[in-house]
MDAnalysis code that builds the backbone (N, CA, C; Angstrom):
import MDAnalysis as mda
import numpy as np

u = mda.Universe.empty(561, n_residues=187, atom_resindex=np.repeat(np.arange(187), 3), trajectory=True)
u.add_TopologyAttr("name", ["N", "CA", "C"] * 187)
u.add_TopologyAttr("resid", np.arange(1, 188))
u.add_TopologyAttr("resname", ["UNK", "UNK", "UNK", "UNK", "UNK", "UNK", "UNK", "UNK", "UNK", "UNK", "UNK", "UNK", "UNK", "UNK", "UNK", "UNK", "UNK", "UNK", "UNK", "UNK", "UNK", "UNK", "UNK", "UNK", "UNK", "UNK", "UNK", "UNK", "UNK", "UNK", "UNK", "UNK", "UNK", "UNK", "UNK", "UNK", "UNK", "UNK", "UNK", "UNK", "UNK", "UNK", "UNK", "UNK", "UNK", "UNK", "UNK", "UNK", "UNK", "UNK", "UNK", "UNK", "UNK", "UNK", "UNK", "UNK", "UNK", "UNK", "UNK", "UNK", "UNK", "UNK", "UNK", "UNK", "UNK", "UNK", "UNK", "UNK", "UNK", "UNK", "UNK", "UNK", "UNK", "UNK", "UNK", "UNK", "UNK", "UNK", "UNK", "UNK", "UNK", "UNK", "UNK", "UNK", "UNK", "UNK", "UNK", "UNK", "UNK", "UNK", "UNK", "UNK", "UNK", "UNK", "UNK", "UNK", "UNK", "UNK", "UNK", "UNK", "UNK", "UNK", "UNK", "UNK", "UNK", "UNK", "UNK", "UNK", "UNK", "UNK", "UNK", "UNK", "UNK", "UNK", "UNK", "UNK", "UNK", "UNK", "UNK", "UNK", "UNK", "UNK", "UNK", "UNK", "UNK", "UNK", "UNK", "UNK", "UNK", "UNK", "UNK", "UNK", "UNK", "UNK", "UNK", "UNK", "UNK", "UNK", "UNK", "UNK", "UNK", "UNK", "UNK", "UNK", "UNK", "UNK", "UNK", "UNK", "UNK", "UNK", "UNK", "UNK", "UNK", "UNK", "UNK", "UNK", "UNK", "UNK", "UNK", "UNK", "UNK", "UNK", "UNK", "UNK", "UNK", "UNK", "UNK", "UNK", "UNK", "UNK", "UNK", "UNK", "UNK", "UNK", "UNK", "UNK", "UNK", "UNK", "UNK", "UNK", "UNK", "UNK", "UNK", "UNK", "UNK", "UNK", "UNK"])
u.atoms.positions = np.array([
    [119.811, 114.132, 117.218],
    [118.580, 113.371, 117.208],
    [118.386, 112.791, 115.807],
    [117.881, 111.526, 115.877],
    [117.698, 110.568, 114.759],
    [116.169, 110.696, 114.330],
    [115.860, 111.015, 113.239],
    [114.852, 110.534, 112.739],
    [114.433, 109.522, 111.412],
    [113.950, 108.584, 112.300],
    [113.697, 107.470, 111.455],
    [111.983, 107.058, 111.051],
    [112.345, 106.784, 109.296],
    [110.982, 106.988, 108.934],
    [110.623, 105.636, 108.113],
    [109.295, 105.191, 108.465],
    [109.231, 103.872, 107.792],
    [107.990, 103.963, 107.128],
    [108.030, 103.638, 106.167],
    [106.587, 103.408, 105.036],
    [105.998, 102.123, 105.412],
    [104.537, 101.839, 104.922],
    [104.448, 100.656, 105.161],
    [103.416, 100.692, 104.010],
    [102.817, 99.341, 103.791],
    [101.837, 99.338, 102.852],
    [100.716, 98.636, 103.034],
    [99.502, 99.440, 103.350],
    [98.145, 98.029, 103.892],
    [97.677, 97.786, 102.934],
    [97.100, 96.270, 103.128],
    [95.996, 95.716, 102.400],
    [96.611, 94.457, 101.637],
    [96.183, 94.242, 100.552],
    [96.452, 92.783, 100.195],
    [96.714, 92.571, 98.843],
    [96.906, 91.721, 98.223],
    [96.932, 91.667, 96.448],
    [96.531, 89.766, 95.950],
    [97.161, 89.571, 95.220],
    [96.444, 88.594, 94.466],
    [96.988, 87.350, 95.505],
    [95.977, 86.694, 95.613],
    [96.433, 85.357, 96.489],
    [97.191, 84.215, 95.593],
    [98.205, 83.099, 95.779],
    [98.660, 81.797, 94.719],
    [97.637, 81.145, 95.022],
    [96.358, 81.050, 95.191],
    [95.406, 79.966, 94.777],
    [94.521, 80.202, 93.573],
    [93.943, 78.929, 93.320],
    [93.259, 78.667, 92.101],
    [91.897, 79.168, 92.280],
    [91.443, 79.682, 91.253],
    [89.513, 80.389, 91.505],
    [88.639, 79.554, 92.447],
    [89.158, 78.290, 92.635],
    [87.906, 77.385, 93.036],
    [88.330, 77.212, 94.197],
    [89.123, 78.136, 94.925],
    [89.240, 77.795, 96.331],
    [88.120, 77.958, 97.376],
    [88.155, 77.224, 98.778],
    [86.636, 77.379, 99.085],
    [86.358, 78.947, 99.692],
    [85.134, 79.313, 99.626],
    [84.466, 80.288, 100.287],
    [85.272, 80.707, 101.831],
    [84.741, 81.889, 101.940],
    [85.303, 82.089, 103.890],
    [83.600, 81.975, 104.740],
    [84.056, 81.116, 106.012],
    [82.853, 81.028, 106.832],
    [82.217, 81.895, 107.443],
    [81.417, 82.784, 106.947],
    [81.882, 84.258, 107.633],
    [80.785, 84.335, 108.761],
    [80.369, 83.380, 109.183],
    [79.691, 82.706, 110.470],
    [81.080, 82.592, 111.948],
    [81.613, 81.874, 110.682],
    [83.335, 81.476, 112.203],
    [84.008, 82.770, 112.407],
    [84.032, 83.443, 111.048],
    [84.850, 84.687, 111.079],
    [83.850, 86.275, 112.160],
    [82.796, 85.761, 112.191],
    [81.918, 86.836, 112.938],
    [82.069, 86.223, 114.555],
    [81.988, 84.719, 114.666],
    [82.228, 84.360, 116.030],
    [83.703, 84.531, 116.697],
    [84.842, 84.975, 115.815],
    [85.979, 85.036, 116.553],
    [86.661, 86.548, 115.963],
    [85.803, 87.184, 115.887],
    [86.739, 88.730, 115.189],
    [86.443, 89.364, 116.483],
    [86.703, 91.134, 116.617],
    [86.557, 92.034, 116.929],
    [85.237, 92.786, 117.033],
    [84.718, 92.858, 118.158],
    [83.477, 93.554, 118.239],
    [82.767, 94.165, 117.021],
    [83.589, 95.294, 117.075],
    [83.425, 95.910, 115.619],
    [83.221, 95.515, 114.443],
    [83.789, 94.216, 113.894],
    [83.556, 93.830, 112.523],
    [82.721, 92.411, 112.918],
    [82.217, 92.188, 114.271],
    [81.337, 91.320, 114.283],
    [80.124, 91.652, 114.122],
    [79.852, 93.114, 114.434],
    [78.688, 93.196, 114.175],
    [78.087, 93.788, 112.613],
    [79.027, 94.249, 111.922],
    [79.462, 93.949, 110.362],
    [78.725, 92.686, 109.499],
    [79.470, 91.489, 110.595],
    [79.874, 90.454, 109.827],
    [78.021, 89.403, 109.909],
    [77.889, 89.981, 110.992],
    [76.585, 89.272, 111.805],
    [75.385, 88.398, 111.199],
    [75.371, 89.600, 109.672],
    [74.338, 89.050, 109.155],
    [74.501, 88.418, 107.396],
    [75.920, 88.427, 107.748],
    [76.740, 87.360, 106.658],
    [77.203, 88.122, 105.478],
    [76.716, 89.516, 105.520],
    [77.139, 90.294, 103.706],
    [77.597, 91.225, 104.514],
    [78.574, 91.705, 103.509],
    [79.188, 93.322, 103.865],
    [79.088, 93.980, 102.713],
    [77.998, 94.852, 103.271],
    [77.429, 96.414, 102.088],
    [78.797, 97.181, 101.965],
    [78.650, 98.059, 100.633],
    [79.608, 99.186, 100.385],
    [79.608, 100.216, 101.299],
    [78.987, 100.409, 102.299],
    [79.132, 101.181, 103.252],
    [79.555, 100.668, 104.773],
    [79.116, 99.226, 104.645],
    [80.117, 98.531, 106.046],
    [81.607, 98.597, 105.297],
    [81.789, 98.240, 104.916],
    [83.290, 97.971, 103.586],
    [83.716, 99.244, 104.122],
    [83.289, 100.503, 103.790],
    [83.817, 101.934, 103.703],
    [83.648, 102.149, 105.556],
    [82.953, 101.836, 106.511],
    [83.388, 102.085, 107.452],
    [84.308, 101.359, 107.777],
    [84.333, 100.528, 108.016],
    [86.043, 99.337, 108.229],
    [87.240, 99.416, 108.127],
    [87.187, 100.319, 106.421],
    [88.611, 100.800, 106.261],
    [88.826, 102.134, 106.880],
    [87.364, 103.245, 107.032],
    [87.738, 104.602, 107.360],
    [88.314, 103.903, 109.123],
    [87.730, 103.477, 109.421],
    [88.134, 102.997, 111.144],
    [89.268, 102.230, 111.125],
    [89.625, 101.586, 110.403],
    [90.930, 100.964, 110.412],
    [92.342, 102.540, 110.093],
    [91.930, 103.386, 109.254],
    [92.654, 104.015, 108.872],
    [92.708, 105.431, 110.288],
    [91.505, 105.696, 110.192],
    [91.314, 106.722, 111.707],
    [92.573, 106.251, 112.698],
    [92.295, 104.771, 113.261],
    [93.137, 103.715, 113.946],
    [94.855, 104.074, 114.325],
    [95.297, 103.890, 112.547],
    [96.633, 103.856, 112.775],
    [96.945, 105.268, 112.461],
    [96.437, 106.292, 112.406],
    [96.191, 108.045, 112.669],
    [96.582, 107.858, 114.336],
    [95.487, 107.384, 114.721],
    [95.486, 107.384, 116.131],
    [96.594, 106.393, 116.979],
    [97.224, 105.688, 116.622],
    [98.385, 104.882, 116.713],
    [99.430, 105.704, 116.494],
    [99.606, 106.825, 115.856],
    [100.887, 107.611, 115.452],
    [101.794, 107.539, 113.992],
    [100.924, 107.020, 113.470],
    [101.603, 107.311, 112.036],
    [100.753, 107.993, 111.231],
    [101.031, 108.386, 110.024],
    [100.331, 109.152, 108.942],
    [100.082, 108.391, 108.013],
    [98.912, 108.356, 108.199],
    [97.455, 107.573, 106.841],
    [97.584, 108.320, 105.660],
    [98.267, 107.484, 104.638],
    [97.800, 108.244, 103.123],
    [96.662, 108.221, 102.990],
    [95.991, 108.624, 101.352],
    [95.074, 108.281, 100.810],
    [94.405, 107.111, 100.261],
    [93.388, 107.003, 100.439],
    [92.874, 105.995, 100.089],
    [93.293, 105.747, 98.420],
    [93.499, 104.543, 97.433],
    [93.705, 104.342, 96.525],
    [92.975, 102.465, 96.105],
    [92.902, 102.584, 95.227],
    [92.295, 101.220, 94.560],
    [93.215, 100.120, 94.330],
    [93.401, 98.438, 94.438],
    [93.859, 97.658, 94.650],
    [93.431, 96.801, 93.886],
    [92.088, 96.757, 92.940],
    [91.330, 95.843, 92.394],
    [90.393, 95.411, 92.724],
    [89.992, 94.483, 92.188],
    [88.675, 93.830, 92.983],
    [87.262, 94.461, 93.472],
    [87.690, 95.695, 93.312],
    [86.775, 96.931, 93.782],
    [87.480, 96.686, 95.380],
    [88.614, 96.539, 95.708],
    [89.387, 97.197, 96.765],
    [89.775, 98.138, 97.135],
    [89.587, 98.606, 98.441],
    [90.981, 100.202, 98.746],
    [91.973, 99.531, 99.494],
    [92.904, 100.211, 99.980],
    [93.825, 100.538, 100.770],
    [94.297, 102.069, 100.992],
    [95.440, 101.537, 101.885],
    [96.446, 103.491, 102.107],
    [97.855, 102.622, 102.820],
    [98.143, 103.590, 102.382],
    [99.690, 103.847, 103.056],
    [99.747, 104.084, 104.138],
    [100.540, 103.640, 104.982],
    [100.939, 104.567, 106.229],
    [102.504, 105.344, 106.211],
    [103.334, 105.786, 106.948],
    [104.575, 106.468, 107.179],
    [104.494, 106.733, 109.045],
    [105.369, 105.883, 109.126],
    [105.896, 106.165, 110.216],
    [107.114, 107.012, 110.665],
    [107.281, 108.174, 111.271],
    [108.487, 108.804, 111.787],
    [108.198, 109.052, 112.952],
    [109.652, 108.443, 113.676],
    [109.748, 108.551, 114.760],
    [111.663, 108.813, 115.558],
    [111.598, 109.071, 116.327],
    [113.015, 109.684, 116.893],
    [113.605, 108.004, 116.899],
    [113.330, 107.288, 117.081],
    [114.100, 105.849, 117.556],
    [113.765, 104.382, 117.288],
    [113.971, 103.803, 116.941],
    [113.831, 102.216, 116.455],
    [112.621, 101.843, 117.448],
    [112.654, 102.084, 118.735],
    [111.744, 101.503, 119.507],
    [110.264, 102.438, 119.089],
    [110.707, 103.772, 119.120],
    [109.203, 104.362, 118.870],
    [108.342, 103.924, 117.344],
    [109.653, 103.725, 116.346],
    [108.885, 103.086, 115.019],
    [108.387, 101.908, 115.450],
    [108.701, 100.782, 116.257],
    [108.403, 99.742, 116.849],
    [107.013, 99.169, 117.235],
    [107.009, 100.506, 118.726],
    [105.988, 100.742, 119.334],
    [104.494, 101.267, 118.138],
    [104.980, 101.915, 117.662],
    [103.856, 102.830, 116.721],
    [103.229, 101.789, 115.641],
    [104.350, 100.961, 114.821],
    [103.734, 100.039, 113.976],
    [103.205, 99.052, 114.570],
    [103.467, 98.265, 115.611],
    [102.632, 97.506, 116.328],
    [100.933, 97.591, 116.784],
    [101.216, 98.909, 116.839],
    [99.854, 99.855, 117.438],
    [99.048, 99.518, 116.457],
    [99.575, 100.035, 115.018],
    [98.926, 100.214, 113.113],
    [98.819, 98.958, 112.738],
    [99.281, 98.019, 113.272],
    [98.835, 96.735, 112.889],
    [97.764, 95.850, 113.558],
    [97.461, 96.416, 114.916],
    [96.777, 95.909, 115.353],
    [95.079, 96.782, 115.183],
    [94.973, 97.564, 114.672],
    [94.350, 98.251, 113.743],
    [93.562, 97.469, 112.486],
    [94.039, 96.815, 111.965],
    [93.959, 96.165, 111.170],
    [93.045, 94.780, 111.468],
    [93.611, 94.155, 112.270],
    [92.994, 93.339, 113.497],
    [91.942, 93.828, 113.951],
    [91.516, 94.693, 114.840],
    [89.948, 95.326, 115.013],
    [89.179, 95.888, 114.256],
    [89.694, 96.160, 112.775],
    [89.148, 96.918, 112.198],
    [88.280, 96.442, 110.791],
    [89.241, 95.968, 109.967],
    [89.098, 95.584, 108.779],
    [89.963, 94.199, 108.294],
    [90.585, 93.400, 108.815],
    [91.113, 92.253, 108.501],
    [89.687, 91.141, 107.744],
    [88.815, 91.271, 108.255],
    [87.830, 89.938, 108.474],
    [87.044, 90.609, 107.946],
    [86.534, 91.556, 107.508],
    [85.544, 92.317, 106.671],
    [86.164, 92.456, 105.815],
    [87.374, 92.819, 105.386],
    [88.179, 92.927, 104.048],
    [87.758, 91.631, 103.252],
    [88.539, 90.671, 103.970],
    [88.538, 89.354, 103.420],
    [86.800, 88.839, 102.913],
    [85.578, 89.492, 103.654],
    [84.689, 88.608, 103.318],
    [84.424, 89.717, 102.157],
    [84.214, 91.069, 102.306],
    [84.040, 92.306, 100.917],
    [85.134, 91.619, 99.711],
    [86.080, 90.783, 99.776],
    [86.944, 90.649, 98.584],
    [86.247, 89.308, 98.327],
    [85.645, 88.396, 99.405],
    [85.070, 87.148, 99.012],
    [83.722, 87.461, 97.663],
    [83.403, 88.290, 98.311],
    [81.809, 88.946, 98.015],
    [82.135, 89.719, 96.535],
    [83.226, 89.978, 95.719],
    [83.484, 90.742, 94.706],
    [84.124, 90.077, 93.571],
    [84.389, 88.569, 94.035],
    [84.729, 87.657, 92.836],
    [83.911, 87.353, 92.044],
    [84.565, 86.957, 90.364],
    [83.288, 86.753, 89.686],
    [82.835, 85.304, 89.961],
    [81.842, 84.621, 89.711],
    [81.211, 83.871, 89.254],
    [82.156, 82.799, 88.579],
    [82.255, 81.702, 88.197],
    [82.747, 81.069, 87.642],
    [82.917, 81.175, 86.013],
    [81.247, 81.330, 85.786],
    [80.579, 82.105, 84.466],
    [80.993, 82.915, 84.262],
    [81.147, 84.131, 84.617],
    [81.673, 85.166, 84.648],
    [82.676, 85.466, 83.886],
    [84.071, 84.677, 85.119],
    [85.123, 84.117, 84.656],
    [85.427, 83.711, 83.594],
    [84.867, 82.764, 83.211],
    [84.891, 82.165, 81.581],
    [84.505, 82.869, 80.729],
    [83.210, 83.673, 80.480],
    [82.779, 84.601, 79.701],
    [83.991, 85.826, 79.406],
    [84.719, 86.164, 80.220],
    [85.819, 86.723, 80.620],
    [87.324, 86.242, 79.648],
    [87.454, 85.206, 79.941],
    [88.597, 84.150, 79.231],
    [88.972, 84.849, 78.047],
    [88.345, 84.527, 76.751],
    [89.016, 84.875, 75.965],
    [89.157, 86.067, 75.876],
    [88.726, 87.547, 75.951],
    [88.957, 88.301, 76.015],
    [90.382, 88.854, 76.209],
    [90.636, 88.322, 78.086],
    [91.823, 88.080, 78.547],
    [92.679, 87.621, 77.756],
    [92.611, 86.825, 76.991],
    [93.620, 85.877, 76.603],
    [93.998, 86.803, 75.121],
    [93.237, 87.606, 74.293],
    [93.404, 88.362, 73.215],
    [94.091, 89.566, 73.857],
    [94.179, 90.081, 74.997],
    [94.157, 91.718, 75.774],
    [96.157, 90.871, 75.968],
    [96.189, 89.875, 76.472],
    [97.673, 89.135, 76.793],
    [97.972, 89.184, 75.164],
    [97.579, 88.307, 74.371],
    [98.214, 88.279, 73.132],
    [98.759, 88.960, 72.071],
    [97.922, 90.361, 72.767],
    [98.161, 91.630, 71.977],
    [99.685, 92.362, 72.755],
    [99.359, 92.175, 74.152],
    [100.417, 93.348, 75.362],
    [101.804, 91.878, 74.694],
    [101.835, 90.966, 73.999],
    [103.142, 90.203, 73.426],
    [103.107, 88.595, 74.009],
    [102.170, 88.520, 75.192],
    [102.532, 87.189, 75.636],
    [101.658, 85.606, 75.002],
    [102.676, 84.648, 74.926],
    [102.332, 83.678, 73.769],
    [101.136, 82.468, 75.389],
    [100.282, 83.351, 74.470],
    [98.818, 82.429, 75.269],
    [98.054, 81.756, 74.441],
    [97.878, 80.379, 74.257],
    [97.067, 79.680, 73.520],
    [95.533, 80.359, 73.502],
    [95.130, 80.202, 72.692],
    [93.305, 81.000, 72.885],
    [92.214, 79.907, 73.290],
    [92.876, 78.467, 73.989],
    [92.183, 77.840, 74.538],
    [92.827, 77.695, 76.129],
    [93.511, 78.360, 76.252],
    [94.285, 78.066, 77.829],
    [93.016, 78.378, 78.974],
    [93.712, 77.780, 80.104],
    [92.495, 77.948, 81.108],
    [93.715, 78.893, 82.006],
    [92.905, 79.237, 83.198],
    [92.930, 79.864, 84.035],
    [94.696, 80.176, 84.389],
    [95.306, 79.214, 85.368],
    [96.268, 78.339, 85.838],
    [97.462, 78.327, 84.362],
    [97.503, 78.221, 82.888],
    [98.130, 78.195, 81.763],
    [97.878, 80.158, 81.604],
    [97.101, 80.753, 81.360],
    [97.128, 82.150, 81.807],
    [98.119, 82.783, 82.548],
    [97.905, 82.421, 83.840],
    [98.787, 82.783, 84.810],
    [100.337, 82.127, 84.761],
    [100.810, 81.225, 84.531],
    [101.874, 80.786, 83.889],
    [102.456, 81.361, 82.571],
    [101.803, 81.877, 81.691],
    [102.262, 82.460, 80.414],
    [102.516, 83.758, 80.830],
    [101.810, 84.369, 82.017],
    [102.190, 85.631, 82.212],
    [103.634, 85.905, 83.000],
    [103.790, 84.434, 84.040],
    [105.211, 84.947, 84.616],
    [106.440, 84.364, 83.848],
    [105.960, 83.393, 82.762],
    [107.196, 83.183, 81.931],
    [107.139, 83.680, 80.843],
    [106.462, 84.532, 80.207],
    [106.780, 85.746, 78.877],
    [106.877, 87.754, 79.684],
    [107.294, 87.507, 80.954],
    [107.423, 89.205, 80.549],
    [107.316, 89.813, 82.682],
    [106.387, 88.399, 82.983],
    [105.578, 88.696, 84.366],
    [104.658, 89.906, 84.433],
    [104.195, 90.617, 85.580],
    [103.642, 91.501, 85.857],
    [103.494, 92.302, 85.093],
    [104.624, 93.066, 84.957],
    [104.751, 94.714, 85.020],
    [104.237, 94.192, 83.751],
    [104.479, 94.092, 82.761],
    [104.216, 93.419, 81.167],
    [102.940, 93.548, 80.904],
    [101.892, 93.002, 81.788],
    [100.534, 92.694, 82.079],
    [99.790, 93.475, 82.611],
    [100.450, 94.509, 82.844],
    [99.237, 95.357, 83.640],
    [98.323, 96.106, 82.947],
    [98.234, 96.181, 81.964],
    [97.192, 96.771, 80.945],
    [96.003, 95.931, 80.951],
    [96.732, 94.390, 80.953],
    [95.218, 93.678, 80.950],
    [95.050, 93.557, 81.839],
    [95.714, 93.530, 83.279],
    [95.251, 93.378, 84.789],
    [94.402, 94.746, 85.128],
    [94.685, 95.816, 84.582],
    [94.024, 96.927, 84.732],
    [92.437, 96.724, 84.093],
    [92.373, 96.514, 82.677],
    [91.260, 96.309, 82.177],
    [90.692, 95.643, 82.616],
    [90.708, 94.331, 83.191],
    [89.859, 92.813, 83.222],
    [90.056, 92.578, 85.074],
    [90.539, 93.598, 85.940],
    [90.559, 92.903, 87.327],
    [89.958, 92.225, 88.428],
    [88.720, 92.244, 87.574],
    [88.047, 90.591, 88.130],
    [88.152, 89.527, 87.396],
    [88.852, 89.336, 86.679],
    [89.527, 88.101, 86.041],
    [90.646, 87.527, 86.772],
    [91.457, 88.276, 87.408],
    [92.836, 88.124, 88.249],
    [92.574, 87.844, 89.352],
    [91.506, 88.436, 89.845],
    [91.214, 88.306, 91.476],
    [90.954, 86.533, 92.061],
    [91.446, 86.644, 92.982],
    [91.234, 85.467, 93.556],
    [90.880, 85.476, 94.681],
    [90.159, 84.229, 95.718],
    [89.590, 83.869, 96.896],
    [91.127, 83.947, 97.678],
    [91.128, 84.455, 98.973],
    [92.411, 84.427, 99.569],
    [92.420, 83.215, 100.683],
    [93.721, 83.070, 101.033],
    [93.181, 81.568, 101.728],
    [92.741, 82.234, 103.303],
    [92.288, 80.852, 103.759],
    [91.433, 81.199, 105.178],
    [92.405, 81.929, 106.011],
    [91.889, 82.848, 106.681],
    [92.137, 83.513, 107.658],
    [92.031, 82.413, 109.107],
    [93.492, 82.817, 110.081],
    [93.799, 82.381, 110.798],
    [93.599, 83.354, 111.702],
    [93.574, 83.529, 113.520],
    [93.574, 83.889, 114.249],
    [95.007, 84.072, 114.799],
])
C-alpha cells in the first residue's frame, strides 16, 4: 500500500497590480457568492469577527473534506491562512479530497477574504506618509532606491538588487506598504 501525501498552501500574497487598482463591488460579490459569505457580505463591511468566522469555516471545511488543517499563521495585511496536508492511499483519493478543500474555499472565505484584504489597505496618504521610511528600511537591508522613487520604482529596485528574500525585513516591518488591491474576482 502506497501512501501519498500532498501539502498544499491556502490563501493569497501580493497581487502584480499597482495601489490604485479599483475597489471590489462587494454588492456583485454578495449577489453571486455562497450563502454563507453572503450574508457576511450583505451589509458591505467585514468585521474581525466575520473575517475570523470565514476562515474558522473554511478551515473546519477542508478538516471535514479529509485533509489536515494546520495552524492558523499571518500573511500580512492583517491576513491569516493554514496549511493543509493531504494523505491518502492513491492519486485518486488525494484527488477526490483536494477537490473537496478547494471547494471550501469557494463557500467559505474566497469573497470575504478578498473584501477583509480590500478593507485593510492603506489609504493612499497613508501610503505616502509610509514612502520614505520604506525607502530608508530598503536602503539600509543594501538595495539602491532613490529617496524620491514612487511606488512601482520601489518594487522594481527590489526585484533587481537582491528580490524578496533580501527584503523581508522591510516587508515584515512596513506590510501595509506592500499590500495591494487583488484583481477582481471571477466566478
Amino acid at each position: 500500500m502506497a501512501v501519498i501525501v500532498v501539502v498544499t498552501m491556502m490563501g493569497g500574497g501580493c497581487a502584480s497590480v499597482t495601489p490604485s487598482s479599483p475597489s471590489i463591488d462587494v454588492k456583485q460579490l454578495a449577489a453571486s457568492t455562497s450563502q454563507f459569505q453572503k450574508e457576511i457580505l450583505t451589509d458591505g463591511v467585514v468585521t474581525p469577527a466575520e473575517y475570523e468566522s470565514a476562515l474558522l469555516a473554511h478551515r473546519q471545511c477542508v478538516t471535514e473534506a479529509g485533509a489536515d488543517a494546520g495552524q492558523l499563521y499571518e500573511i500580512g495585511n492583517n491576513e491569516l491562512t493554514f496549511d493543509y496536508e493531504v494523505v491518502a492511499d492513491s492519486d485518486e483519493a488525494v484527488n477526490e479530497i483536494n477537490t473537496l478543500a478547494d471547494e471550501c474555499m469557494n463557500l467559505y472565505r474566497r469573497d470575504v477574504g478578498a473584501v477583509w484584504a480590500q478593507q485593510q489597505l492603506l489609504t493612499p496618504q497613508e501610503r505616502e506618509d509610509l514612502r520614505p521610511k520604506v525607502i530608508r528600511c530598503l536602503q539600509a537591508a543594501g538595495f539602491d532606491v532613490a529617496a524620491d522613487a514612487d511606488f512601482d520604482e520601489i518594487i522594481a529596485a527590489i526585484y533587481q538588487d537582491g528580490g524578496i528574500e533580501a527584503s523581508q525585513e522591510c516587508f515584515q516591518k512596513y506590510p501595509g506598504f506592500f499590500a495591494v488591491p487583488a484583481k477582481p474576482l471571477t466566478q
